[in-house]
Structure formats: C-alpha cells, structure tokens
ROTI-435871 format. One record per residue (C-alpha): residue number from 1; x, y, z. Coordinates in steps of 0.1 Angstrom, whole numbers. Example, Ala and Ser with C-alpha at 12.3 -4.5 7.8 and 13.67 -1.06 7.14 Angstrom:
REM residues 2
<papa><pos>1</pos><u>123</u><v>-45</v><w>78</w></papa>
<papa><pos>2</pos><u>137</u><v>-11</v><w>71</w></papa>
***
This chain:
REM residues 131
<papa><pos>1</pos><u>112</u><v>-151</v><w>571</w></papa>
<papa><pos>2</pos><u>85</u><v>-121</v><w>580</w></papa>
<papa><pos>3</pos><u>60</u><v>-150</v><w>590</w></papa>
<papa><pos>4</pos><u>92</u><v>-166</v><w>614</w></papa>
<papa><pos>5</pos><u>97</u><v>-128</v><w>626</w></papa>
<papa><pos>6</pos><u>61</u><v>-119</v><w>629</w></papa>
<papa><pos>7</pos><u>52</u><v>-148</v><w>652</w></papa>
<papa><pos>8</pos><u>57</u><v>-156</v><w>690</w></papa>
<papa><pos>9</pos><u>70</u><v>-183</v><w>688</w></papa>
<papa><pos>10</pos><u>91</u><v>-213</v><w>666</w></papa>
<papa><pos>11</pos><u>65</u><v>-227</v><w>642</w></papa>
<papa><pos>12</pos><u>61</u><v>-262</v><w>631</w></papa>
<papa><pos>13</pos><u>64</u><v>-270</v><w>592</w></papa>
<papa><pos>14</pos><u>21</u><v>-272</v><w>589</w></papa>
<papa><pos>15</pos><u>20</u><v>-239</v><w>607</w></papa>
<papa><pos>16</pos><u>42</u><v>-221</v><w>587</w></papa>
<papa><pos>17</pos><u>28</u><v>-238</v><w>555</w></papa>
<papa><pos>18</pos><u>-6</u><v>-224</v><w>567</w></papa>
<papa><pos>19</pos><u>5</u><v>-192</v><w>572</w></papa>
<papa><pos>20</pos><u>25</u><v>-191</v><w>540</w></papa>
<papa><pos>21</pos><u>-9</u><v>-200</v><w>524</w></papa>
<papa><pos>22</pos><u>-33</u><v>-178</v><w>540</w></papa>
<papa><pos>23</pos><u>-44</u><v>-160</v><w>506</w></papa>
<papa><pos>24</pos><u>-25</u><v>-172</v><w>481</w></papa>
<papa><pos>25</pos><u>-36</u><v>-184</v><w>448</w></papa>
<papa><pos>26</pos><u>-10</u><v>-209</v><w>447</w></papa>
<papa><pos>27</pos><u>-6</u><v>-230</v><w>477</w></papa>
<papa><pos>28</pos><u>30</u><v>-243</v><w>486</w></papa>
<papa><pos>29</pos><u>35</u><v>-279</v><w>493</w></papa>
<papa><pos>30</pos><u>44</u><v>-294</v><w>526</w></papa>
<papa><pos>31</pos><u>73</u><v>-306</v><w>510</w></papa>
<papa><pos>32</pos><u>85</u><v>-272</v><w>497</w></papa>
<papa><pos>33</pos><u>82</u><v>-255</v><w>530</w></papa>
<papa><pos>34</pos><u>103</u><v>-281</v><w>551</w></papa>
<papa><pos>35</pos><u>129</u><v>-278</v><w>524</w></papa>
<papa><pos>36</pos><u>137</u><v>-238</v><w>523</w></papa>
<papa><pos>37</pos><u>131</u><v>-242</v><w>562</w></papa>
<papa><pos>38</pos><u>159</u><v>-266</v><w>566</w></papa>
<papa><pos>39</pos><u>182</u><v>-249</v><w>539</w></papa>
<papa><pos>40</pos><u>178</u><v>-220</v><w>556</w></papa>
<papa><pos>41</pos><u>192</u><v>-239</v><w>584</w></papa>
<papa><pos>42</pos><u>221</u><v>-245</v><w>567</w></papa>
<papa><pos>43</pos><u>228</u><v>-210</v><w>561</w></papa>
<papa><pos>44</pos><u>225</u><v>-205</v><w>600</w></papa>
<papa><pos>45</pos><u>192</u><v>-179</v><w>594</w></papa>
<papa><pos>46</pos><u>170</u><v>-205</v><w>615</w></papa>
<papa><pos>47</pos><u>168</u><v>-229</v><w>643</w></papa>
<papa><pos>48</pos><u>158</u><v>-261</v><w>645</w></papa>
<papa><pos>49</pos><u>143</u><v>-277</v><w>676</w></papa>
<papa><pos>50</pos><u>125</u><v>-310</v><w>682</w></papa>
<papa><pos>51</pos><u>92</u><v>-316</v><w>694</w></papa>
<papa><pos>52</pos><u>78</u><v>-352</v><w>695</w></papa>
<papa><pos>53</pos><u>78</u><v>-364</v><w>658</w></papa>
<papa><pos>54</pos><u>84</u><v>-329</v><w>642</w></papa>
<papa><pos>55</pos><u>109</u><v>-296</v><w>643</w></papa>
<papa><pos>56</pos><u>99</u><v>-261</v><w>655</w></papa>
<papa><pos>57</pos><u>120</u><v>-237</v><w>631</w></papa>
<papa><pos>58</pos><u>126</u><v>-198</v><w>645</w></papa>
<papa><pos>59</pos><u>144</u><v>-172</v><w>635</w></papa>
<papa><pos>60</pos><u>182</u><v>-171</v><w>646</w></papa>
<papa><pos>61</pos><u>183</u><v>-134</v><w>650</w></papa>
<papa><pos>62</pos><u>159</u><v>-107</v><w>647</w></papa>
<papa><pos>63</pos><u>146</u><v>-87</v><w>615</w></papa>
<papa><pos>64</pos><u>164</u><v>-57</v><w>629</w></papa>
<papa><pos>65</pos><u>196</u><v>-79</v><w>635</w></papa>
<papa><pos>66</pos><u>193</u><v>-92</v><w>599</w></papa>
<papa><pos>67</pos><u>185</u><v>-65</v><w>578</w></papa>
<papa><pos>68</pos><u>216</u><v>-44</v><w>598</w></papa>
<papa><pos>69</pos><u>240</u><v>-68</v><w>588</w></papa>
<papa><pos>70</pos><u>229</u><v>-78</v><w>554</w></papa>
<papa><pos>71</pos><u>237</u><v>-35</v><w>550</w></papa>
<papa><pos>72</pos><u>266</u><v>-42</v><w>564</w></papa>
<papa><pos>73</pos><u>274</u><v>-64</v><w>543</w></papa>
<papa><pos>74</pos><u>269</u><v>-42</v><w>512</w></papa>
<papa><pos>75</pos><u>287</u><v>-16</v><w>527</w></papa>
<papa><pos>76</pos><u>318</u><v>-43</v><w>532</w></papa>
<papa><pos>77</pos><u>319</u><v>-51</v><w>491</w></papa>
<papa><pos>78</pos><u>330</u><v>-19</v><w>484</w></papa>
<papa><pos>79</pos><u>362</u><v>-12</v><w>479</w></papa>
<papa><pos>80</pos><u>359</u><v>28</v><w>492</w></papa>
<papa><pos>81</pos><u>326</u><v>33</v><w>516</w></papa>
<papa><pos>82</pos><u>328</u><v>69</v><w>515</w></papa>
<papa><pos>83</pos><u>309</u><v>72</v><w>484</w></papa>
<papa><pos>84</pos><u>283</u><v>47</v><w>491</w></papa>
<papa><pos>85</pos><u>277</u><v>64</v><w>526</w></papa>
<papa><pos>86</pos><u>274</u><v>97</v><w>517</w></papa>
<papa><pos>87</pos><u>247</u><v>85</v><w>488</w></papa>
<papa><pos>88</pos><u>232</u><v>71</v><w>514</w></papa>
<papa><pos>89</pos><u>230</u><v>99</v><w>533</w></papa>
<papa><pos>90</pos><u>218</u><v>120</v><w>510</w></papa>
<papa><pos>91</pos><u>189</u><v>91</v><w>494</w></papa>
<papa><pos>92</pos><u>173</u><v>87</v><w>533</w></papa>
<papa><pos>93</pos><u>144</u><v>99</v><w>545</w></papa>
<papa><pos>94</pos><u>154</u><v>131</v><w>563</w></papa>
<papa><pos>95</pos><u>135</u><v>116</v><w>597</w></papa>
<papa><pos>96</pos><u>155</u><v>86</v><w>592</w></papa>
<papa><pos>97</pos><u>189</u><v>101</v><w>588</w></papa>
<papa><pos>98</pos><u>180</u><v>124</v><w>622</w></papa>
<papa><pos>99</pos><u>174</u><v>90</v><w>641</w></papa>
<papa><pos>100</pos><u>204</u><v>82</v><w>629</w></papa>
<papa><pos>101</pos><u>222</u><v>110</v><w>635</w></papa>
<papa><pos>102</pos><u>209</u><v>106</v><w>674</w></papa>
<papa><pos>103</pos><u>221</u><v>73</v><w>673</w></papa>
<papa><pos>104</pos><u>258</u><v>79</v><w>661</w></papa>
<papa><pos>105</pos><u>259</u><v>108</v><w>687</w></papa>
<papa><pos>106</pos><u>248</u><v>81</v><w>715</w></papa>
<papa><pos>107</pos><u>278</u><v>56</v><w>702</w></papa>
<papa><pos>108</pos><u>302</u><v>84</v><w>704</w></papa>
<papa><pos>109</pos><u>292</u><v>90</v><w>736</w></papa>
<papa><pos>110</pos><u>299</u><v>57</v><w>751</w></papa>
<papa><pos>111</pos><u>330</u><v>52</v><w>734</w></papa>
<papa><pos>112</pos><u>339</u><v>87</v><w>754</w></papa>
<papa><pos>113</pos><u>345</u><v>103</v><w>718</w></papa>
<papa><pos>114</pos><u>323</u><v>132</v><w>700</w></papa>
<papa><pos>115</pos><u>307</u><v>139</v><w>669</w></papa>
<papa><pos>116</pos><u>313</u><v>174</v><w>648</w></papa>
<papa><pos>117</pos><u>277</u><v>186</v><w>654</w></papa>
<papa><pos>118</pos><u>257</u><v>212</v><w>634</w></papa>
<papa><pos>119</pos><u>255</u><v>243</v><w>654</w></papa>
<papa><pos>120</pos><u>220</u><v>243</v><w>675</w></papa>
<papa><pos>121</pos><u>222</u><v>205</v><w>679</w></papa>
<papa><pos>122</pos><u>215</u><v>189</v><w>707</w></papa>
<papa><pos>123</pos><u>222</u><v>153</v><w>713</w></papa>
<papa><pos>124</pos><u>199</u><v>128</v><w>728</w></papa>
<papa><pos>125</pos><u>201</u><v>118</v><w>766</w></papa>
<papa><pos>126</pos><u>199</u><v>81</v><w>777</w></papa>
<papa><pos>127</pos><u>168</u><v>61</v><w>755</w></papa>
<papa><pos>128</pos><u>156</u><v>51</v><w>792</w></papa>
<papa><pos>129</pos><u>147</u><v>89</v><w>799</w></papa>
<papa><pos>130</pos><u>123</u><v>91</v><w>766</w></papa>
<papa><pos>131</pos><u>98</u><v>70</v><w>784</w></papa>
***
C-alpha cells in the first residue's frame, strides 16, 4: 500500500512489481503482485481502472484516511473505550496529544460546543490563518 500512497498516480501491475522490487533480495512474481492487487480489490482498499490491455490499481482512500479508521476500528471492539483512550492518552507522544488536543478544540468549535480546557490554554484559530 505505501508504494500505491507514495505515488502520483494509479500504477500498472509491472510498475508496482518494479517498485515492489527495487532492493529486494527476493523479487516478487508478476503473478503474485496482480493477485494481492486485485484481492485487495475485493476488500474495497483499491481501484481498478482499465487502460488498453491492462488495469491501473490506486488507492481508494488516503493513508491518513486508512490508518484513522483502521484506529477506529480498534477503538470500536472494545466493549468500554474509556480505558483504551485514556492509555492512549497517556502512551502518545506529548507533541502528538497537543495536536490533538487543538484538533478536538477545533471540532468542538464547529459543532458550537466547548472543551473543559486547562487553565492558560489557548485554542487554535482557523488552519487557513497558520499559513
């Protein structure tokens, strides 16, 4: 997928096989490639498009968009997210937990509703305005 993600564009099978092989000691086959591509098809993680005699295959939705609901997810099997949040909370990287602190504050916001903020805190204006 982080070849799919990290290129500009849908890639043709021998394109992605190539760039699945750049360095590796153990090449995959043509064969192998076209079938986790169109499996993964299946599963709705790629799309397929024709060109001529072959199929471009690209990512359905972003890395970002992936990983955020593959957490999601997660979050969803447990029974009481409380816990699991607050671990997570407390296991993040404390520059990651302030981003996400801003961008809690900035969803509250829009929804017209407010967060319980720690005294001192200020929350961040419009994304448009850090420019």
């Amino acid at each position: 997928m982080d070849v799919l993600w990290d290129s500009t564009k849908p890639l043709l099978i021998r394109e992605l096989q190539a760039a699945l092989n750049e360095g590796a000691t153990k090449p995959l086959a043509y064969t192998t490639v076209q079938t986790v591509a169109e499996r993964l098809v299946k599963k709705g993680m790629l799309s397929r498009a024709a060109e001529r005699k072959a199929f471009r295959y690209g990512p359905r939705r972003s890395r970002e968009e992936h990983l955020s609901a593959v957490m999601l997810e997660t979050l969803a099997q447990s029974p009481d997210p409380v816990p699991v949040l607050s671990r997570f909370a407390r296991s993040v990287d404390v520059d990651d937990a302030l981003r996400l602190l801003d961008e809690l504050a900035r969803r509250a916001q829009e929804d017209g509703r407010t967060l319980p903020l720690p005294p001192g805190w200020v929350p961040p204006g419009d994304p448009k305005d850090q420019d």
